[in-house]
N, C-alpha and C positions, 0 to 999 in steps of 0.2 A: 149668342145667337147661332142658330141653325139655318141652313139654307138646302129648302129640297127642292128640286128639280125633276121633272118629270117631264115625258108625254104621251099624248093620247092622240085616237082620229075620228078625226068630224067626217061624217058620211054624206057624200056628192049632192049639192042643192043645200045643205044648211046654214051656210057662211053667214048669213042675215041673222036668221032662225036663232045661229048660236049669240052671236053677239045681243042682239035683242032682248033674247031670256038673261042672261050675265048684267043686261043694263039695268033690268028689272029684279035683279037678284033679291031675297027674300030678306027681308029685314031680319029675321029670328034663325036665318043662316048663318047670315055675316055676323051675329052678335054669341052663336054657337063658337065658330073657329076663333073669334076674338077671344071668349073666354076660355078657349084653352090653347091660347099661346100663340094662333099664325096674325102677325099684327100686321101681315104686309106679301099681297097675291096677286101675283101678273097671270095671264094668260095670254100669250103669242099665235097668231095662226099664220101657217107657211101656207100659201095660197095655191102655189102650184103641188104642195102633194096631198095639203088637208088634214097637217101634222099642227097638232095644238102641242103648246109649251108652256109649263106652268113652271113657277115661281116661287116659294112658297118660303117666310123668311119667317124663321120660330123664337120665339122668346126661350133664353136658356131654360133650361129647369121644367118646360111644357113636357106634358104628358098628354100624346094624344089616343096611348092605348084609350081600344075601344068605343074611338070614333066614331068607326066605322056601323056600330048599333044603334047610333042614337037618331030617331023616329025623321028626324027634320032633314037630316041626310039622306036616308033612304029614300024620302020622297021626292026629294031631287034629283036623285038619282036615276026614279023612275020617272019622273019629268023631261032627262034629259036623253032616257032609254032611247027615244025613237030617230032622234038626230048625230048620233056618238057609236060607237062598234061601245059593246060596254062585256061584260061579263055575266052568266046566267044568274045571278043576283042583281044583274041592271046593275053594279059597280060599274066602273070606265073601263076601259081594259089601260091600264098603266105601265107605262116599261120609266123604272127611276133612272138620271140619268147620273153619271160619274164628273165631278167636277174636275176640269185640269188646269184651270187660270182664275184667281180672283186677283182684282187688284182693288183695293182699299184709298 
């Protein structure tokens, strides 16, 4: 297993907005990442600065080159463009984080 961690920022007024669309997350999303390996995704939001934190726990051996093309992704992407600081491809803007403690 792989564990990514990352975060992102949700942009002032969408705390609701974001969690709402995440509740209602796409069926043909969640069955995308599942088939190629994330079997297990948190997302954290720090309220006071609007720092989201994701989670991301990978099946060994996943390959998720070229995720980032596939059609069902993009459009989430661009779903989530107007509530998130994201990247001129509508991607998030992501900074990975460095792991320094896991305990088992």
């Amino acid at each position: 297993m792989k564990i990514k961690a990352f975060k992102m920022e949700l942009l002032p007024g969408y705390e609701a907005e974001y969690k709402k669309r995440h509740d209602e997350i796409w069926p043909e999303l969640s069955k995308l990442l599942s088939e190629r390996g994330v079997y297990d995704y948190s997302i954290f939001l720090d309220e006071e600065t609007l720092t989201l934190f994701g989670v991301q726990k990978i099946k060994e051996g996943a390959n998720l080159t070229g995720l980032s093309e596939e059609p069902i992704l993009r459009k989430w992407w661009d779903y989530m463009s107007d509530i998130m600081k994201v990247n001129d491809d509508n991607s998030p803007v992501e900074k990975p984080l460095k792991e320094v403690f896991y305990m088992k």
